[in-house]
C-alpha positions as a Markdown table, in Angstrom:
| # | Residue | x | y | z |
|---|---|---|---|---|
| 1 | Unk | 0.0 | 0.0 | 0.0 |
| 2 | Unk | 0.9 | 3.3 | -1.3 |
| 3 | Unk | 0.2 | 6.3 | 1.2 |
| 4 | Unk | 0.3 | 10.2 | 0.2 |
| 5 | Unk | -0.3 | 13.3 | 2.8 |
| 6 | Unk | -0.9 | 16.8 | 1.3 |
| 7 | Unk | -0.8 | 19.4 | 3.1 |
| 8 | Unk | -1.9 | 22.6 | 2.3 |
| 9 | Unk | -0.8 | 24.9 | 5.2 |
| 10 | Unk | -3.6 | 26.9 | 6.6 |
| 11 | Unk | -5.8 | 26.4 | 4.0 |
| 12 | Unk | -9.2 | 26.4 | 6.2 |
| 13 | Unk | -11.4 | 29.4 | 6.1 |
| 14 | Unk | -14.1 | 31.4 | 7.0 |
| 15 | Unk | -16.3 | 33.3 | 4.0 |
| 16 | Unk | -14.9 | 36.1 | 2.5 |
| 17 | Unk | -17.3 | 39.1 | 1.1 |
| 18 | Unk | -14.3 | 39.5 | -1.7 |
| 19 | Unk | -14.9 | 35.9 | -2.3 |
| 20 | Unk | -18.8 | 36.5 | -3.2 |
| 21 | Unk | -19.4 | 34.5 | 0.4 |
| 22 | Unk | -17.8 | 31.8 | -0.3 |
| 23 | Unk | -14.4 | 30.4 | 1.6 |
| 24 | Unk | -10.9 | 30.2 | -0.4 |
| 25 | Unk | -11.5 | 26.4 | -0.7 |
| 26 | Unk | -14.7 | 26.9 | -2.0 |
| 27 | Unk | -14.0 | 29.7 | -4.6 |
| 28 | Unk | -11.3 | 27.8 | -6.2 |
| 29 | Unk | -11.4 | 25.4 | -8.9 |
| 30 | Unk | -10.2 | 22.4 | -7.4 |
| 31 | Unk | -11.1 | 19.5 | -9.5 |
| 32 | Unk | -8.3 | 17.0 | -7.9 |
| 33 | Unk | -9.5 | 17.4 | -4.1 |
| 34 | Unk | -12.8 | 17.2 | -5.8 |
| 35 | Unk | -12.5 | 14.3 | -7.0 |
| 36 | Unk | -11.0 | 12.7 | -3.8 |
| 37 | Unk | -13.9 | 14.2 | -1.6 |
| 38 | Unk | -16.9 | 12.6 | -4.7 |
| 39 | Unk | -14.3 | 8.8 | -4.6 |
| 40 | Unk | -13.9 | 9.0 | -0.6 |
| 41 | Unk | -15.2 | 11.2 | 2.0 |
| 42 | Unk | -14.6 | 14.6 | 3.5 |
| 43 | Unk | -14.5 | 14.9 | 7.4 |
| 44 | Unk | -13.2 | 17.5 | 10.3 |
| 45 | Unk | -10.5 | 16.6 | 12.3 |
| 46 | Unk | -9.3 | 19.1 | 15.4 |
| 47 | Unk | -5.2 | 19.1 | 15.5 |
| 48 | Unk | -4.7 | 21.6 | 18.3 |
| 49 | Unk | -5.7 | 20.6 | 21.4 |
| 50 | Unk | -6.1 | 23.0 | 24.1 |
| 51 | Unk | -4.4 | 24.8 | 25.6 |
| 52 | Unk | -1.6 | 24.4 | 23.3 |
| 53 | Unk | -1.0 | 27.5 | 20.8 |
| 54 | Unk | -2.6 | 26.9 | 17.2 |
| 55 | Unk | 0.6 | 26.5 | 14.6 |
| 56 | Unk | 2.4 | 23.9 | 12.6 |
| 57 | Unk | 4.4 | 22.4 | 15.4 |
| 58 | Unk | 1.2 | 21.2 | 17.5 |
| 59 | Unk | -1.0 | 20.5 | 14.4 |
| 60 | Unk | 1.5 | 19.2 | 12.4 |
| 61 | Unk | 2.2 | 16.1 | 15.3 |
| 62 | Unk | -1.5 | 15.8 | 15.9 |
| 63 | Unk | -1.8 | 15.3 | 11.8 |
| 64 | Unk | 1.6 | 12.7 | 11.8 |
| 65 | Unk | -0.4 | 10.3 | 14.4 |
| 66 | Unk | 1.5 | 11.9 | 17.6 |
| 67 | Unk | -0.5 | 13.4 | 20.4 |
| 68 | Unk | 0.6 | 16.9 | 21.4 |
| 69 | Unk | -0.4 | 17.1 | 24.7 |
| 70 | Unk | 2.3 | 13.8 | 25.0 |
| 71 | Unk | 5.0 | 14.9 | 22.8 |
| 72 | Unk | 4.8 | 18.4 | 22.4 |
| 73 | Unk | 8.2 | 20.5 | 24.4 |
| 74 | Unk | 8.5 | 23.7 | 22.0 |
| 75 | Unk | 8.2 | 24.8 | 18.1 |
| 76 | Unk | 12.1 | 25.6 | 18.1 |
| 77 | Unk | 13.7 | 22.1 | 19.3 |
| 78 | Unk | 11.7 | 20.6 | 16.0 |
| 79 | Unk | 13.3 | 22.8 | 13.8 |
| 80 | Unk | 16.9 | 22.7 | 15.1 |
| 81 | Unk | 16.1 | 19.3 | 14.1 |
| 82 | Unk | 16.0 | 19.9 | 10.2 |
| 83 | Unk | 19.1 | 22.2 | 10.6 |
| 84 | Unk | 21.0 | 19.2 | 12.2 |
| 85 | Unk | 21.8 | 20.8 | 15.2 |
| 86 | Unk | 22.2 | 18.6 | 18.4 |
| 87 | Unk | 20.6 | 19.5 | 21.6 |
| 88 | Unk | 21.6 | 18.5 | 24.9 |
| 89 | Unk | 19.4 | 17.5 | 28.1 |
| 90 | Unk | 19.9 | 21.0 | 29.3 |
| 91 | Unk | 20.1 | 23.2 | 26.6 |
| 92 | Unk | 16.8 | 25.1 | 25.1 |
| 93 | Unk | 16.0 | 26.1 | 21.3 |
| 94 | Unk | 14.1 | 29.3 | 20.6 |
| 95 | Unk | 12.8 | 30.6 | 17.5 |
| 96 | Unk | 14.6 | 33.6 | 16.0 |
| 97 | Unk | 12.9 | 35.5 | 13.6 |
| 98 | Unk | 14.2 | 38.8 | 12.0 |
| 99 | Unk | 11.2 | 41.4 | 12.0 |
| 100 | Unk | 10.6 | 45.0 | 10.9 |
| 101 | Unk | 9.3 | 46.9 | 13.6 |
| 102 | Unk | 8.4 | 50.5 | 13.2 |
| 103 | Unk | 6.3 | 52.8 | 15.6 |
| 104 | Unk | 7.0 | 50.4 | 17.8 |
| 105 | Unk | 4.4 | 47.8 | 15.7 |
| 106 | Unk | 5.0 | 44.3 | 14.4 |
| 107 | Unk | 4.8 | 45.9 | 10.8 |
| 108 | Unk | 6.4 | 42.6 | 9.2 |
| 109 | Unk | 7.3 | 38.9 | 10.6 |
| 110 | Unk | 9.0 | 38.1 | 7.7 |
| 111 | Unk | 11.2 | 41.3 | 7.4 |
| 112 | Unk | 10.1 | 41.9 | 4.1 |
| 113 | Unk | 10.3 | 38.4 | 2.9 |
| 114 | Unk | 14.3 | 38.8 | 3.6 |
| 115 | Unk | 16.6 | 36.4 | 1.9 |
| 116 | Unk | 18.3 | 33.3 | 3.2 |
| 117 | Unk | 21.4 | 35.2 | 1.8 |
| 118 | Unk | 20.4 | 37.7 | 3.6 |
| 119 | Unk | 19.9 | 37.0 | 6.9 |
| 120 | Unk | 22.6 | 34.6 | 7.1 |
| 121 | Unk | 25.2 | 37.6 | 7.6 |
| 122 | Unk | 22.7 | 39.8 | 10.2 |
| 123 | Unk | 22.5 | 36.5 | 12.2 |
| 124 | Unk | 26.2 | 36.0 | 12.1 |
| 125 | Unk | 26.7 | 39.6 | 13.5 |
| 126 | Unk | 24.4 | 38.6 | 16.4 |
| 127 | Unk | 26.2 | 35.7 | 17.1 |
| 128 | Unk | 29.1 | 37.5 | 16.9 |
| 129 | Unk | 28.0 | 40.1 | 19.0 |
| 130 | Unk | 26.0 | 38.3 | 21.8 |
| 131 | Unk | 27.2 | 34.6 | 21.5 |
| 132 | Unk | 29.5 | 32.6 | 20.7 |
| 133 | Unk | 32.3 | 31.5 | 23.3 |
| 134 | Unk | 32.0 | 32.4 | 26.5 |
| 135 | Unk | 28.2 | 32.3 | 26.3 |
| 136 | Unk | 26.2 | 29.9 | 26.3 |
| 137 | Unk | 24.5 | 31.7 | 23.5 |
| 138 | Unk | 24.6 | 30.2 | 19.7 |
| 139 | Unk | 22.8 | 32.0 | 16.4 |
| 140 | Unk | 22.3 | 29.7 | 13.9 |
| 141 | Unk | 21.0 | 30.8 | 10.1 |
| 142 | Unk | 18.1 | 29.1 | 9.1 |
| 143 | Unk | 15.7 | 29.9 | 6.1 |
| 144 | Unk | 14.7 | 33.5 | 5.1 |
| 145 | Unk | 13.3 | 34.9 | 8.2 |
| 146 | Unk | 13.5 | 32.2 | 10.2 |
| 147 | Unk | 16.5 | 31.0 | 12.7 |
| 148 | Unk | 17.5 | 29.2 | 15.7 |
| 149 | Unk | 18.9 | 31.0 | 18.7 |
| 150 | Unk | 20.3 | 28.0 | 20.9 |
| 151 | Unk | 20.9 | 28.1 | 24.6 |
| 152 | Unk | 23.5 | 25.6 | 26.1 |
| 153 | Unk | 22.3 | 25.0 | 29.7 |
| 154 | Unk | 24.2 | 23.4 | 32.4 |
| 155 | Unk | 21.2 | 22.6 | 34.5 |
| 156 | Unk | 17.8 | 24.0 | 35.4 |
| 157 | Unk | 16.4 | 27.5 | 33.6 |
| 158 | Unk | 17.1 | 30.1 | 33.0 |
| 159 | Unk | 13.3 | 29.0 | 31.3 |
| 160 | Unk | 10.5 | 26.8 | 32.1 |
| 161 | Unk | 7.4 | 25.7 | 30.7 |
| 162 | Unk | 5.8 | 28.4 | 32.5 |
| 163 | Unk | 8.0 | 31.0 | 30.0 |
| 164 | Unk | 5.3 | 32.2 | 27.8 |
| 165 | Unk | 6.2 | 33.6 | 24.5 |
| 166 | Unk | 4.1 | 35.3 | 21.4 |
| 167 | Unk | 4.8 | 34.2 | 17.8 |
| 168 | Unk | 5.4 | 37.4 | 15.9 |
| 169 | Unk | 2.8 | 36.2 | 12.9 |
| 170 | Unk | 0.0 | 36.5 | 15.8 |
| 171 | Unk | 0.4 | 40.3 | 16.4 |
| 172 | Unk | 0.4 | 41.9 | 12.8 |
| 173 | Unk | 0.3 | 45.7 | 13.2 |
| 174 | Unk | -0.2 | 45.4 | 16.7 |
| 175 | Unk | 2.1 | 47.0 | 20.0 |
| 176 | Unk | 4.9 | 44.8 | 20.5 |
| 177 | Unk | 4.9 | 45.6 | 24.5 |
| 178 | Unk | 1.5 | 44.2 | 24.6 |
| 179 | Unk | 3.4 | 40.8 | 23.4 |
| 180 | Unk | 6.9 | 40.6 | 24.7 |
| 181 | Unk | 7.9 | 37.4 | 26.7 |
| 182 | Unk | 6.7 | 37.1 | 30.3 |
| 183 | Unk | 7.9 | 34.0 | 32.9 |
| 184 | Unk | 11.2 | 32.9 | 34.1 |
| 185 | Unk | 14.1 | 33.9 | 31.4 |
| 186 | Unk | 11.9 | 36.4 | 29.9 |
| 187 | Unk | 14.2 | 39.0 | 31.2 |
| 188 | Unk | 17.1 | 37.3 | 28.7 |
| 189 | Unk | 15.0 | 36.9 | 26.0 |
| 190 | Unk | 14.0 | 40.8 | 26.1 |
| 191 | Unk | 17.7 | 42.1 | 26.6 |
| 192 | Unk | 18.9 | 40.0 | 24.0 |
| 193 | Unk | 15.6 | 41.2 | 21.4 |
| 194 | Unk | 16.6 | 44.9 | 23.0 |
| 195 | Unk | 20.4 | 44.5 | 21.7 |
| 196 | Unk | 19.6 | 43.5 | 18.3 |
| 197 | Unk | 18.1 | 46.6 | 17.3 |
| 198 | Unk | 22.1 | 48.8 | 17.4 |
| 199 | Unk | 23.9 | 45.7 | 15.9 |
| 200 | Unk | 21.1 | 45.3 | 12.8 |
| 201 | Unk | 20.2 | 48.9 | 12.5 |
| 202 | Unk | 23.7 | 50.0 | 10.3 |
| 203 | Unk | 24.7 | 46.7 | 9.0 |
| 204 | Unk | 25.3 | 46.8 | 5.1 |
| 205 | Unk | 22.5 | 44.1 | 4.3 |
| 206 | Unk | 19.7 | 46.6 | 6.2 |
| 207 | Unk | 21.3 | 49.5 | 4.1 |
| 208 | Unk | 21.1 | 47.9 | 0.9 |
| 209 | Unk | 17.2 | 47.1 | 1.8 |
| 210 | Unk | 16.3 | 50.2 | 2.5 |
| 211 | Unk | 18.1 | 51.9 | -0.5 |
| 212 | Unk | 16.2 | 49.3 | -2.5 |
| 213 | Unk | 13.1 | 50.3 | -1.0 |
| 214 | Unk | 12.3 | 46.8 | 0.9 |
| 215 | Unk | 11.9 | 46.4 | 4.8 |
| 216 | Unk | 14.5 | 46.0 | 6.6 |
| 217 | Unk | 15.0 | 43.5 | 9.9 |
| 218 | Unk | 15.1 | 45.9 | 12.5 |
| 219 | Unk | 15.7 | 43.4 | 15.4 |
| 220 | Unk | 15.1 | 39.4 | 16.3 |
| 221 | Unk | 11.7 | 38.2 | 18.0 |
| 222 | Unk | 12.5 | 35.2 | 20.0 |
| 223 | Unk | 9.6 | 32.8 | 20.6 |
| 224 | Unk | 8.7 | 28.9 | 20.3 |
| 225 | Unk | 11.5 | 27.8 | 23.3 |
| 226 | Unk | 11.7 | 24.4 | 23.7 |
| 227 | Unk | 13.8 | 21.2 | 25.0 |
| 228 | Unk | 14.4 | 18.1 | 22.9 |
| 229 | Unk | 11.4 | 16.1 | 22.5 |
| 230 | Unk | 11.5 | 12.2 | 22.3 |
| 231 | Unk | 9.5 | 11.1 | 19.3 |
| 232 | Unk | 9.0 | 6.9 | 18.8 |
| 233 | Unk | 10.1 | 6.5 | 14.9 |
| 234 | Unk | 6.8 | 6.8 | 12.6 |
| 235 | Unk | 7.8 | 3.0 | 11.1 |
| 236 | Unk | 8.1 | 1.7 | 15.0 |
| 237 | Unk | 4.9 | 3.2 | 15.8 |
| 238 | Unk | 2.9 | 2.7 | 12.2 |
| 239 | Unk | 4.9 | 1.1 | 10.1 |
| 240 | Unk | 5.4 | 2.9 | 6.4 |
| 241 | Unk | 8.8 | 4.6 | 5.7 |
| 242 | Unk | 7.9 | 8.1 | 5.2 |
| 243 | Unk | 8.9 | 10.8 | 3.4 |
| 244 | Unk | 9.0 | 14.5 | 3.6 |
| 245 | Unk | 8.8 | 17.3 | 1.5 |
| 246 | Unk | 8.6 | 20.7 | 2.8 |
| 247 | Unk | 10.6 | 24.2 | 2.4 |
| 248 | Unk | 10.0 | 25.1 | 6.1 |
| 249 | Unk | 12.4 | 23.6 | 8.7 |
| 250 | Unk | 9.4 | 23.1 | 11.2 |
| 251 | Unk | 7.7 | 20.7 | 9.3 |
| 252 | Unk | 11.0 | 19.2 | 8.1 |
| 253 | Unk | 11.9 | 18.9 | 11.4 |
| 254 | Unk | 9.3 | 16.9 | 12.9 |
| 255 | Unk | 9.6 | 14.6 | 9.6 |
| 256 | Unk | 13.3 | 14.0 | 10.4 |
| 257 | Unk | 12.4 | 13.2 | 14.1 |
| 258 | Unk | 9.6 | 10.8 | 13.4 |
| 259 | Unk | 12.5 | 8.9 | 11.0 |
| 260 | Unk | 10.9 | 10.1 | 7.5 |
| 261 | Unk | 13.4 | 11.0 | 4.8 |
| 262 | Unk | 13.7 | 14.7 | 4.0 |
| 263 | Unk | 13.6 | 15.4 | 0.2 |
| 264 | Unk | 14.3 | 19.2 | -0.9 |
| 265 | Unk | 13.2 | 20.6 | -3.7 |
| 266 | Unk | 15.3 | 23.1 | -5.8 |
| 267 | Unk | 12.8 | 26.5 | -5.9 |
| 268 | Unk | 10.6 | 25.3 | -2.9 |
| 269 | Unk | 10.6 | 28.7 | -0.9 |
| 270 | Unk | 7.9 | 28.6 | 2.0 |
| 271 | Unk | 6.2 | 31.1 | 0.1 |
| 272 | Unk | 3.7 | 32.2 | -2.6 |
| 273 | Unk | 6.3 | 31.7 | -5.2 |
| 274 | Unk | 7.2 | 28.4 | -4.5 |
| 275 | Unk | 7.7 | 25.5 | -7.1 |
| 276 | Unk | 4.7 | 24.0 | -7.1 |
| 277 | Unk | 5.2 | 21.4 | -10.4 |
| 278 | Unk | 8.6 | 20.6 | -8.6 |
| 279 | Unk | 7.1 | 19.6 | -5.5 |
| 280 | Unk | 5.0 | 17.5 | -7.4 |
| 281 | Unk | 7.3 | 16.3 | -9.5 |
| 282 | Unk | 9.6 | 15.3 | -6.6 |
| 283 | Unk | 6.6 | 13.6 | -4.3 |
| 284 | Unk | 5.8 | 11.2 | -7.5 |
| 285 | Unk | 9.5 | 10.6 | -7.9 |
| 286 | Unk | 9.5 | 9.8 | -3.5 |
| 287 | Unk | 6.6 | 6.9 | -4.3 |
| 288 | Unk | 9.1 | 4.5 | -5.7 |
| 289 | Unk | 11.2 | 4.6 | -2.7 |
| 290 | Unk | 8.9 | 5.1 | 0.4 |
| 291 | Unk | 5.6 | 3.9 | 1.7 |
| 292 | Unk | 4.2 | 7.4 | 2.6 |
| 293 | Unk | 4.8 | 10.5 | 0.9 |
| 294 | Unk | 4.2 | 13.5 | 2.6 |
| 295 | Unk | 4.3 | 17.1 | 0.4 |
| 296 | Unk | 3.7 | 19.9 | 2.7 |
| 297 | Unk | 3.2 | 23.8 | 1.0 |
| 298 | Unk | 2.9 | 27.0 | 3.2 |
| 299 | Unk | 1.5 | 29.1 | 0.5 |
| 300 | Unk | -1.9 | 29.2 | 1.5 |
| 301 | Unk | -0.7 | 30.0 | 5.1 |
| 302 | Unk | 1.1 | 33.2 | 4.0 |
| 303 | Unk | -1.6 | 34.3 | 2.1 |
| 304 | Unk | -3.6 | 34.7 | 4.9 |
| 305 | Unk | -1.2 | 36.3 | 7.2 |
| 306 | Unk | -1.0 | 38.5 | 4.1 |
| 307 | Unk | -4.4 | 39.1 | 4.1 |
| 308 | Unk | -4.8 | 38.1 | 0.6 |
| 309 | Unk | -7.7 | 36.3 | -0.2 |
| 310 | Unk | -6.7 | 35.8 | -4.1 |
| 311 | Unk | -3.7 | 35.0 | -3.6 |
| 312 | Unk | -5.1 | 31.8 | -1.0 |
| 313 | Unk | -7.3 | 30.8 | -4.2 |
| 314 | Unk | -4.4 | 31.3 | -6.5 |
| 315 | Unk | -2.2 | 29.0 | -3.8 |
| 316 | Unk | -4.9 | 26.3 | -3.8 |
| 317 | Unk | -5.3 | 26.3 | -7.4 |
| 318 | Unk | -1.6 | 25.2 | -8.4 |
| 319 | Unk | -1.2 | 22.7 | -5.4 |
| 320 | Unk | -4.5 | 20.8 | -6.4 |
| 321 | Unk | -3.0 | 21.2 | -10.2 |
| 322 | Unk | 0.7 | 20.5 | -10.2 |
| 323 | Unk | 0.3 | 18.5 | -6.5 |
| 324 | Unk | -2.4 | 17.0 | -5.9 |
| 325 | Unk | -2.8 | 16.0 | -10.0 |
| 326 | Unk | 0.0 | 14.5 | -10.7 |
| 327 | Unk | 0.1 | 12.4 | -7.3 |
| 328 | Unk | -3.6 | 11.4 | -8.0 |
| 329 | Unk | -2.5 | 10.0 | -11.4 |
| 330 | Unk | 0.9 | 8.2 | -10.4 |
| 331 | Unk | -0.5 | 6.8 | -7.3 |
| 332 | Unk | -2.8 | 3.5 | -9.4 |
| 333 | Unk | 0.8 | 2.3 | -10.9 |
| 334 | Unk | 2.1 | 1.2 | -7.5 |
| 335 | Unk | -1.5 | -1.0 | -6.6 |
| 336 | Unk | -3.1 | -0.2 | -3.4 |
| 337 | Unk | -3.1 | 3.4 | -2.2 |
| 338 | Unk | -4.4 | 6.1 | 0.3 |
| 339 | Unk | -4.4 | 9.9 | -0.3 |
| 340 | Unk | -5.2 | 12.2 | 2.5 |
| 341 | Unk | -5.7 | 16.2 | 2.0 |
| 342 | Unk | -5.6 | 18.0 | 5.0 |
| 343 | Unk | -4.5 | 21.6 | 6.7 |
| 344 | Unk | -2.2 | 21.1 | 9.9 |
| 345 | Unk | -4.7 | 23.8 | 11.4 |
| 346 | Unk | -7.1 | 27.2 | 10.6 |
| 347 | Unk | -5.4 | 30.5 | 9.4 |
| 348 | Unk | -8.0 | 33.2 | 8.7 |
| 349 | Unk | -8.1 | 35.8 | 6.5 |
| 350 | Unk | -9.9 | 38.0 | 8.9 |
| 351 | Unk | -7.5 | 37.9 | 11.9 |
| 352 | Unk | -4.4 | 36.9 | 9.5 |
| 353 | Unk | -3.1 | 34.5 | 12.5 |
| 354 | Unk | -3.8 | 31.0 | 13.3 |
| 355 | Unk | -6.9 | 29.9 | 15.1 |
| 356 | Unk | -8.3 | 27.4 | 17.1 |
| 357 | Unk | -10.8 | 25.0 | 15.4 |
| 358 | Unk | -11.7 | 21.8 | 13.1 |
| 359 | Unk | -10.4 | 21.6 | 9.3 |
| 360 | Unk | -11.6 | 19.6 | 6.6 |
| 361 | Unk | -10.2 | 16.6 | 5.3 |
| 362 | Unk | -10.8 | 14.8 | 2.3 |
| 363 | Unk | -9.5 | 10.7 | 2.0 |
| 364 | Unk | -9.7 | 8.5 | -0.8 |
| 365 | Unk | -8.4 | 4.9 | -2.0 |
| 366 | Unk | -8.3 | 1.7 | -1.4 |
| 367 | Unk | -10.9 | -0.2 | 1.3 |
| 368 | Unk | -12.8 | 3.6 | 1.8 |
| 369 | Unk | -16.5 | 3.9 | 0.6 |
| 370 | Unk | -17.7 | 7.2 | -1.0 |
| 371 | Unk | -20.4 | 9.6 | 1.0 |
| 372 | Unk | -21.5 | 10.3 | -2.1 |
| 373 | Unk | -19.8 | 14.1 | -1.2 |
| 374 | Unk | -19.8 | 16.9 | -4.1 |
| 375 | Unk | -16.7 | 19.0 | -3.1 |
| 376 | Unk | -13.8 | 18.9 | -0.1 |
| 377 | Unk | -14.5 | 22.4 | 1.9 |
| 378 | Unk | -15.5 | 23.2 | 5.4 |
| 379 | Unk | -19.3 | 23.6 | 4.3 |
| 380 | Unk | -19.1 | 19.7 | 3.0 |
| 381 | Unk | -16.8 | 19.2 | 6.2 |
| 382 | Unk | -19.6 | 20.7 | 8.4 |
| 383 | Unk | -22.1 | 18.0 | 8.0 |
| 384 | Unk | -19.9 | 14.6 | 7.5 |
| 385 | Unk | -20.3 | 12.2 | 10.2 |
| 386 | Unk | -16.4 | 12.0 | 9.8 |
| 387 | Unk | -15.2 | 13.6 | 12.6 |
| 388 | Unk | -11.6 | 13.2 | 14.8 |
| 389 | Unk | -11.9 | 15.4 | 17.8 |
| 390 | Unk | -8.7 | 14.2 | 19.0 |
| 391 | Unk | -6.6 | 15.1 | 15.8 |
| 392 | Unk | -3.9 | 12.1 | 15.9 |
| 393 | Unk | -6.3 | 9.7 | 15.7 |
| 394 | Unk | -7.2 | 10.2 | 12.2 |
| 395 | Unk | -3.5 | 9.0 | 11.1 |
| 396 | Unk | -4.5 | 5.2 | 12.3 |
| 397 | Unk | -7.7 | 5.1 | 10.5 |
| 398 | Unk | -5.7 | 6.6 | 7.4 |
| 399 | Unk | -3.7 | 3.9 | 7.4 |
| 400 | Unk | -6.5 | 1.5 | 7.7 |
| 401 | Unk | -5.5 | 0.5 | 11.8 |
| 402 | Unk | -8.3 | 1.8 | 12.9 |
């Protein structure tokens, strides 16, 4: 048996006046996930339990079979992961994002979509700056705007699971005091954001962005601290050899944790650009050579932390063309198969952040009866008698354990 995951980051909605009433899955033309829902059925499952934060790292577990409120220690530890770097039983990853700040207002997460080549220099001036030897303090570059600050502990603190930090996507255009780290090591973590602001404000990268006329990353949010989790491999647990495919180091991470094989695709961003027909192209390729295929895009995601509603459509469009397609068509060669499409967890439009809540699924293949179901969208999703409450129990009746 053949098994393929698509994940369309985000994708669930709410009905958008721009969209005549109608949600981004619904106003798009999505005859692939169509045809799923009309073979197989379309249900709701709920990947973020409470009171765990709604974002990739919790829904994306719940979705891979692993219960959150188990496994869960932090969004950071899973993508230090992906970057190979090892963490020790003391030591804590955070999340280190380079934002543009202005008026004191979280104007841009992304820092205007900066570079990996980038913000690979401003992150070594940090580290060269506030880390490095004699601190237990390491900067690591990651992907675009996002990065790993690493803290080497020797033994309890300086944070806790009572810290409590604010991802920076949450709080768009909003007062950044309202949402600066509170708890035990907050008092670090704020110096350290503080600081950041002198060392990035002159540096020649910022300089060029601003002549250019782009943002510019006027300091680091730190966010998403964690320990090393301790994951049971996906094939102990289930069985198939997975595969991922994903351009962000969060989902990558948790892939490379559960024992799945990271595949990345040349041109696969994390963005609205992305290389959808590669991603595709690359997942049919990952078939031959793995049990389960899993193609993650964060398209959708960034639309709607954009507030872009066509651009959300336009998203959905080319992954149900040049993903969900191609998969559909390669999966019959290899005899029995399973294909699940399915958000990790809401991002509206409306707010532009993540939200609690259900999202639809839609499953189809071997052994599963159709409903009879027109299209895969919440409004289908609504009334199915398909429903996973706890969100990592949908993976075993995926898989046909259940």
């Amino acid at each position: 048996m053949k098994y393929v995951i698509v994940i369309p980051d985000g994708c669930a909605d709410e009905p958008q006046e721009s969209l005549g009433g109608l949600t981004p899955l619904q106003a798009a033309r999505l005859p692939n996930m169509d045809r799923i829902a009309q073979s197989g059925f379309v249900g709701r499952t709920n990947n973020v339990p409470e009171p765990l934060t709604p974002a990739s790292d919790v829904a994306t577990l719940s979705l891979f079979g692993y219960d959150p409120l188990q496994v869960y220690t932090g969004r950071a530890p899973l993508e230090t992961a992906a970057m190979g770097i090892a963490l020790g039983r003391h030591d804590w990853a955070i999340r280190c994002n380079l934002v543009h700040v202005a008026d004191e207002k979280m104007r841009d997460f992304t820092a205007g979509h900066i570079t990996s080549e980038e913000g690979r220099p401003l992150i070594e001036a940090l580290h060269q700056a506030l880390g490095g030897p004699g601190t237990p303090l390491e900067f690591h570059a990651g992907v675009s705007y996002r990065n790993i600050l690493v803290y080497r502990g020797q033994g309890d603190g300086p944070f806790t699971t009572a810290t409590k930090t604010q991802p920076p996507h949450d709080v768009p255009e909003q007062p950044i005091a309202d949402h600066l780290p509170q708890g035990p090591g907050s008092d670090l973590l704020r110096s350290l954001m503080e600081k950041s602001r002198a060392i990035l404000r002159d540096h020649p990268v910022n300089e060029r962005r601003r002549q250019a006329g782009k943002r510019d990353a006027t300091q680091i949010w730190l966010w998403g601290q964690g320990r090393a989790p301790s994951l049971r491999p996906f094939a102990e647990v289930y069985g198939p050899r997975g595969a991922i495919i994903s351009a962000v180091d969060l989902v990558r991470g948790v892939g490379v944790l559960l024992g799945w094989t990271r595949i990345d695709v040349p041109g696969a961003t994390g963005y609205l650009d992305t290389d959808y027909a590669a991603k595709g192209r690359y997942g049919v390729q990952a078939l031959a050579e793995h049990d389960l295929v899993c193609v993650h895009i964060e398209a959708p995601d960034e639309a709607s932390h954009e507030g872009r509603a066509d651009e959300k459509v336009k998203a959905l469009e080319r992954i149900d063309e040049h993903i969900v397609g191609p998969l559909l068509e390669a999966l019959p060669r290899f005899g029995d198969y399973r294909i699940l499409v399915s958000p990790d967890h809401r991002t509206t439009l409306r707010s532009r952040a993540h939200s609690y809540g259900a999202v639809p699924f839609a499953m189809a293949g071997t052994g599963l009866t159709s409903l009879g179901q027109p299209s895969y969208d919440e409004i289908v999703a609504a009334s199915s008698p398909h429903v996973f409450e706890r969100g990592h129990e949908l993976m075993p009746h995926f898989l046909g354990a259940s």
